[in-house]
C-alpha positions, 0 to 999 in steps of 0.5 A, spaced: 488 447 503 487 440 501 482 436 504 484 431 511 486 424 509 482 419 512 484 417 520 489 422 520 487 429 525 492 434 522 490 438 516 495 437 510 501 441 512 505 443 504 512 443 505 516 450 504 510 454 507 509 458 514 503 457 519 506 460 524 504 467 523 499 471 527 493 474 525 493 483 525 487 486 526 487 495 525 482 497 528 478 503 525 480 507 532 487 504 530 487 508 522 484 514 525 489 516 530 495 515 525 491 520 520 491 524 525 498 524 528 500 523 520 496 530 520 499 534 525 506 531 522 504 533 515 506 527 513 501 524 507 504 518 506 506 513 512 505 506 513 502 501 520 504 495 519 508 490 514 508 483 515 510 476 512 504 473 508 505 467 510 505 460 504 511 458 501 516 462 502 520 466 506 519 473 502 512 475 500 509 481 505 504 486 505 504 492 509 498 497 511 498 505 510 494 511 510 494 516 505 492 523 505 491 528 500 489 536 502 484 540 498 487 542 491 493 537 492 496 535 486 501 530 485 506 532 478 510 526 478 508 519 477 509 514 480 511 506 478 512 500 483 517 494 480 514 489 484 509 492 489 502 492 487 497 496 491 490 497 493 487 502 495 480 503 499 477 510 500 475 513 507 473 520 506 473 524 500 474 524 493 479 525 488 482 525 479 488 521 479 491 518 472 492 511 471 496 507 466 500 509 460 506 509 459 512 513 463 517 518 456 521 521 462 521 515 467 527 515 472 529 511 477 528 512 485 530 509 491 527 505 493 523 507 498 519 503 506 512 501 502 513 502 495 520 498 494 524 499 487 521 504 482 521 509 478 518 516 477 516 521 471 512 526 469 509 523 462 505 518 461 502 517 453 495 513 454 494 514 461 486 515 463 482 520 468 479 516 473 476 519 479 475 515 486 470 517 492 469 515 499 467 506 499 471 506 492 476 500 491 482 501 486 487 496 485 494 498 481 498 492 479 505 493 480 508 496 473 502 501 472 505 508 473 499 512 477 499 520 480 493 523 483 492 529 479 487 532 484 483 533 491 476 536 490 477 535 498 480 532 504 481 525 502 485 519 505 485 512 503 488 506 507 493 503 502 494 494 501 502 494 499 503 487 497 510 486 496 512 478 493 519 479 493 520 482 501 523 488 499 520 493 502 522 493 511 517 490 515 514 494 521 511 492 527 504 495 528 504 502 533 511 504 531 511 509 526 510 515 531 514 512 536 511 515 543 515 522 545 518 522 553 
């Protein structure tokens, strides 16, 4: 934000820009009861929370997921998101994923809450083997086909999906396991 002009109180507000968004704060409780409700619906991949970013514009968001893989848990496609660049940081466990390339047999998915428009398949020529482990970073640009190849162990990650273009739904906070009656 630029500098307040000389006798004036407001900061410079840029035009075409939100301000009226409010701060979410995930507590660490927060993440570990939605692994756990994911667990016990054997569901690995289930988001908390997408937001509007806020600046200019009314599309750009981002959302907040937990992802989980069991021991021995192979992915065999690939996955690339168009438009939905991800960073994923590790709670628990450690894993082989391969990054990059270039997808030979790539197919078009729907798209998907999280992931927006993409594609699949399950070559990748000049991919590259990395392996994550608990307090590991990893940011995947949009574009960039990944897979996890394996699980040495139970792992679970919290993944940041930034969406510039709006195309993934958004989702209040607590909503992904509605209450049961």
């Amino acid at each position: 934000m630029r500098a307040q002009q000389a006798g004036t109180a407001d900061p410079v507000m840029l035009p075409d820009h939100r301000y009226d968004l409010p701060a979410t704060l995930i507590t660490a409780t927060q993440i570990e009861d939605h692994k756990k409700k994911m667990i016990a619906a054997h569901d690995d991949d289930v988001p908390m929370n997408m937001v509007k970013l806020g600046g200019a514009g009314d599309k750009r968001q981002f959302g907040i997921s937990v992802v989980y893989r069991n021991k021995g848990q192979r992915n065999p496609t690939y996955s690339v998101h168009d438009d939905v660049a991800e960073v994923y940081y590790v709670m628990e466990g450690r894993g082989h994923m391969k990054l990059g390339g270039r997808l030979t047999d790539w197919k078009r998915r729907p798209v998907s809450a999280g992931n927006g428009k993409g594609s699949v398949g399950t070559t990748a020529v000049g991919s590259k083997d990395i392996t994550i482990t608990k307090g590991d970073v990893l940011i995947i640009p949009a574009g960039t086909p990944h897979k996890w190849e394996m699980a040495d162990e139970f792992t679970s990650y919290v993944v940041v999906r930034v969406d510039p273009d709006g195309v993934t739904p958004l989702m209040e906070l607590g909503t992904a396991f509605p209450p049961r009656n």
